[in-house]
C-alpha positions as a printed NumPy array, in Angstrom:
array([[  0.   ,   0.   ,   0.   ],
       [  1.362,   3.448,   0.424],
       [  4.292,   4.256,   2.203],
       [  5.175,   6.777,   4.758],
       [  8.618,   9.095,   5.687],
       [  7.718,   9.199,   8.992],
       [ 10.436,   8.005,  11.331],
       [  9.827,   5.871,  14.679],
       [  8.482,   9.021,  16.801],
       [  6.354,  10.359,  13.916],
       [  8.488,  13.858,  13.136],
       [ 10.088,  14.258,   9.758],
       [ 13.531,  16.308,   9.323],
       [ 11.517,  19.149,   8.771],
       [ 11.318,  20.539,  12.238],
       [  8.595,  20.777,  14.424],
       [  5.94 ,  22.576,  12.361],
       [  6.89 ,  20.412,   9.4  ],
       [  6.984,  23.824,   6.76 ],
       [  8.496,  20.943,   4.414],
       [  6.19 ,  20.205,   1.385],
       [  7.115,  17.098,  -0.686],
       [  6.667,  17.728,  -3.877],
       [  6.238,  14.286,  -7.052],
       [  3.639,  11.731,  -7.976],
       [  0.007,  12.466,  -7.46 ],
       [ -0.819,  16.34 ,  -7.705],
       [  2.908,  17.398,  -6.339],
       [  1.773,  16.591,  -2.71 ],
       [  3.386,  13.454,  -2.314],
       [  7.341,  12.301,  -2.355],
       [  8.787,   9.837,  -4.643],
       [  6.467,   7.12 ,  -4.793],
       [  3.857,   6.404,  -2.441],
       [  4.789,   8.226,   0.261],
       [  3.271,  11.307,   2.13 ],
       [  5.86 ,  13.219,   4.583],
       [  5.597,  12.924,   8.54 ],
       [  4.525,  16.632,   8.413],
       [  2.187,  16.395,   5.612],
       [  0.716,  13.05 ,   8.042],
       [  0.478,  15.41 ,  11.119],
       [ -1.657,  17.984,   8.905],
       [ -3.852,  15.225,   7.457],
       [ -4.358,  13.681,  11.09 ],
       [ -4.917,  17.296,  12.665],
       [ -7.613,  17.674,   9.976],
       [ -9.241,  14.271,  11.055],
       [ -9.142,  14.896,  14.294],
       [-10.862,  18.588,  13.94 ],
       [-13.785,  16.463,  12.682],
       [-14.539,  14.303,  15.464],
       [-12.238,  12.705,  17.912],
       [-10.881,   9.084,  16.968],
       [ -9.418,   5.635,  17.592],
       [ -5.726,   5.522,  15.819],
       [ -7.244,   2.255,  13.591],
       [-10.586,   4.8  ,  12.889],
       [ -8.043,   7.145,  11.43 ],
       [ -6.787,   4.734,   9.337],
       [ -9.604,   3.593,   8.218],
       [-10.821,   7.027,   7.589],
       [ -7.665,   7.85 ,   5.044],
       [ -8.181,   4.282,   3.338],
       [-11.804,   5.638,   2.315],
       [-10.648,   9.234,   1.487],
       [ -7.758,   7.254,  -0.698],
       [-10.027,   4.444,  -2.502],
       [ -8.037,   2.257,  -0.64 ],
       [ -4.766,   3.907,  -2.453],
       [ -3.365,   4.939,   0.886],
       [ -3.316,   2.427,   4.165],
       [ -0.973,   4.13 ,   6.6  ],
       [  0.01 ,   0.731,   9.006],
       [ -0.244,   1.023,  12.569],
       [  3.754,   1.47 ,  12.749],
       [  3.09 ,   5.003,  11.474],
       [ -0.037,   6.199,  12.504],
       [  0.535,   5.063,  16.136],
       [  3.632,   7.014,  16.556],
       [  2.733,  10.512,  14.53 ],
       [  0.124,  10.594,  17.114],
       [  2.324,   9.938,  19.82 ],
       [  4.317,  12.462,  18.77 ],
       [  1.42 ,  15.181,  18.156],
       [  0.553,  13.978,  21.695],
       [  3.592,  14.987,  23.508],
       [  3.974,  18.62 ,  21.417],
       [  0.28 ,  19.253,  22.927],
       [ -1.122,  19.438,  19.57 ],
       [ -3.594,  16.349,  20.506],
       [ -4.486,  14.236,  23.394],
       [ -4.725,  10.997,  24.333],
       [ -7.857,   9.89 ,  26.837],
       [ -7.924,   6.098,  27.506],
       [-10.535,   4.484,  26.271],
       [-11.034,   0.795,  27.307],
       [ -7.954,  -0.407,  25.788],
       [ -7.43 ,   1.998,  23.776],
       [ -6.622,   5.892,  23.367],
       [ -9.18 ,   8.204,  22.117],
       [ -7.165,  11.07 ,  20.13 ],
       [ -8.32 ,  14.585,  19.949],
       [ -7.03 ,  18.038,  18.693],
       [ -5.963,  20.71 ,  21.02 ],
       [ -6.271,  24.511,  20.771],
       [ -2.308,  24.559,  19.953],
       [ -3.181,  21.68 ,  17.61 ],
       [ -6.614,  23.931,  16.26 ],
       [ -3.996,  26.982,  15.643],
       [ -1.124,  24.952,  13.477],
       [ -4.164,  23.054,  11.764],
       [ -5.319,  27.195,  11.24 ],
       [ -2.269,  27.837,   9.829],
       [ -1.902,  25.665,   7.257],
       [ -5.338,  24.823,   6.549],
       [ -4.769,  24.909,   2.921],
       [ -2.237,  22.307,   2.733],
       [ -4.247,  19.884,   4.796],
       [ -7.304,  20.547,   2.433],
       [ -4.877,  20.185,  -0.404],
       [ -3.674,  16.416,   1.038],
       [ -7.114,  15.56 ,   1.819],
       [ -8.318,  16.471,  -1.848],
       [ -5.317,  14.954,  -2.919],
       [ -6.084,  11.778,  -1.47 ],
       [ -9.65 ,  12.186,  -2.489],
       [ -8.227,  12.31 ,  -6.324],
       [ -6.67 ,   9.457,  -6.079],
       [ -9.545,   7.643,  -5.07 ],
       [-11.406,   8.582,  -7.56 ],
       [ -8.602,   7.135, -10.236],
       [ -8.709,   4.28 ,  -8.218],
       [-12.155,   3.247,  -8.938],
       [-11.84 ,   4.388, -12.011],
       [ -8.723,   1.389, -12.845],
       [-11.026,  -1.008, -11.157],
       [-13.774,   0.439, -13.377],
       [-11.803,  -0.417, -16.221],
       [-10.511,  -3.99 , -15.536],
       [-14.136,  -4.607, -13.784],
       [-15.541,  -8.275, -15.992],
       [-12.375,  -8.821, -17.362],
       [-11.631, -12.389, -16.379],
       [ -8.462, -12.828, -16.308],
       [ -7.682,  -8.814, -14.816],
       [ -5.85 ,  -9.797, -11.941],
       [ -3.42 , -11.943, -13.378],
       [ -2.511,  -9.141, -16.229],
       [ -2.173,  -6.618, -13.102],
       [  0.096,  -8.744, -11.495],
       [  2.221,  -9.456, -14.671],
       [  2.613,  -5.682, -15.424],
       [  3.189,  -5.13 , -11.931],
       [  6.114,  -8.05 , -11.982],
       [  7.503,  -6.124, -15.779],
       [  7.06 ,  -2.674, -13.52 ],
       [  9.228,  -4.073, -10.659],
       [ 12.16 ,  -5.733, -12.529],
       [ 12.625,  -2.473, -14.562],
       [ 12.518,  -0.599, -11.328],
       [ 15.208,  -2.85 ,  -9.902],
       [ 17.081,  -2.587, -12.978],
       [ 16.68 ,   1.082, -13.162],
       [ 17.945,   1.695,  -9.207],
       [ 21.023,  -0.96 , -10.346],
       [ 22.299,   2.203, -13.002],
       [ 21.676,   5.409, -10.055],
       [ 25.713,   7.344, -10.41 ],
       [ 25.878,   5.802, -14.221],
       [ 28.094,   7.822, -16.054],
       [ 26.344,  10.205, -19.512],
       [ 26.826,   7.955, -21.99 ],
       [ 25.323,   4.902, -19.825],
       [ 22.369,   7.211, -19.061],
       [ 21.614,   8.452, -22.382],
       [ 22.066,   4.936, -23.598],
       [ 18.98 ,   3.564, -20.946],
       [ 16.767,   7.037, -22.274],
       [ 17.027,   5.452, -25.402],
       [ 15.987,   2.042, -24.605],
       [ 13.035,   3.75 , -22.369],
       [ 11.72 ,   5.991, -25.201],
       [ 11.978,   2.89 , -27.775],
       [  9.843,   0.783, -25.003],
       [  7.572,   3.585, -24.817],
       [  6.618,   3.6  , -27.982],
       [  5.996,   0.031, -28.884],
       [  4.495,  -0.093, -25.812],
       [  1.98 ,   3.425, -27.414],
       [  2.064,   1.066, -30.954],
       [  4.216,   3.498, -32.563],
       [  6.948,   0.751, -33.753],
       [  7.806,   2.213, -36.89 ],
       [  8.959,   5.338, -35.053],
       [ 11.182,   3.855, -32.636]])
């Protein structure tokens, strides 16, 4: 599923405020890959918790749905971002039964304030890719043997990626050489042979 930056306490290397913006794949909110920043996280959590308070497995559930299933933050991550908003005051833990019941602070209401447009910005983000989610389903929806062609591209998509990290610090001419290759694989790929 998707990935996270966060490390084991929940704070990126962006400081405490996490100003940092990642910037790539899906609408320039999100890092290399799958991956959503430990400040962009706190923001997206803030947000949730603004709406009602929550269970650390209700907030993941709650980003799987605004994701299409696109984005399931693992309890390795979510557990300790909130930890970590916990112990800057920006939300509190209450126990619960077993479990801790989350909710936002005033200090956590004011950072949220500040930077209310990049939360909405992950949230619609994630909300995006949702909706292109069901929309590849949509399109492999009857197809009987779907799955299996997934997997194989996924399989093709892997080995090149492998291959592709194997040639990171390549000198030009190796580089240039691998462009080529890439652009010619492109285009068979588009049905454009002839131009290759």
């Amino acid at each position: 599923m998707f990935y996270d930056s966060c490390d084991t306490r929940g704070r990126s290397h962006a400081g405490r405020h996490g100003r940092h913006r990642s910037g790539g794949l899906w609408g320039g909110r999100f890092g290399r890959g799958r991956k959503l920043s430990s400040a962009d996280l706190q923001l997206v959590l803030l947000a949730l918790l603004e709406e009602k308070p929550s269970h650390g497995y209700e907030l993941i559930r709650a980003l799987e749905e605004k994701s299409g299933g696109f984005y399931s933050p693992s309890p390795g991550v979510i557990y300790p971002a909130l930890t970590y908003l916990d112990e800057i005051g920006e939300a509190e833990a209450e126990a619960d039964g077993k479990r801790k019941l989350y909710r936002i602070t005033p200090e956590g209401s004011a950072r949220l304030a500040g930077n209310r447009e990049a939360a909405e910005a992950l949230i619609d983000a994630l909300g995006r890719i949702g909706r292109r989610m069901d929309r590849v389903r949509a399109a492999f929806e009857g197809a009987e043997d779907a799955e299996q062609e997934m997997e194989e591209h996924f399989r093709a998509f892997r080995s090149l990626k492998r291959a592709l990290r194997g040639k990171r610090g390549s000198p030009p001419e190796e580089l240039e050489r691998i462009a080529a290759i890439l652009y010619r694989a492109a285009k068979d790929i588009a049905g454009d042979r002839g131009r290759a």
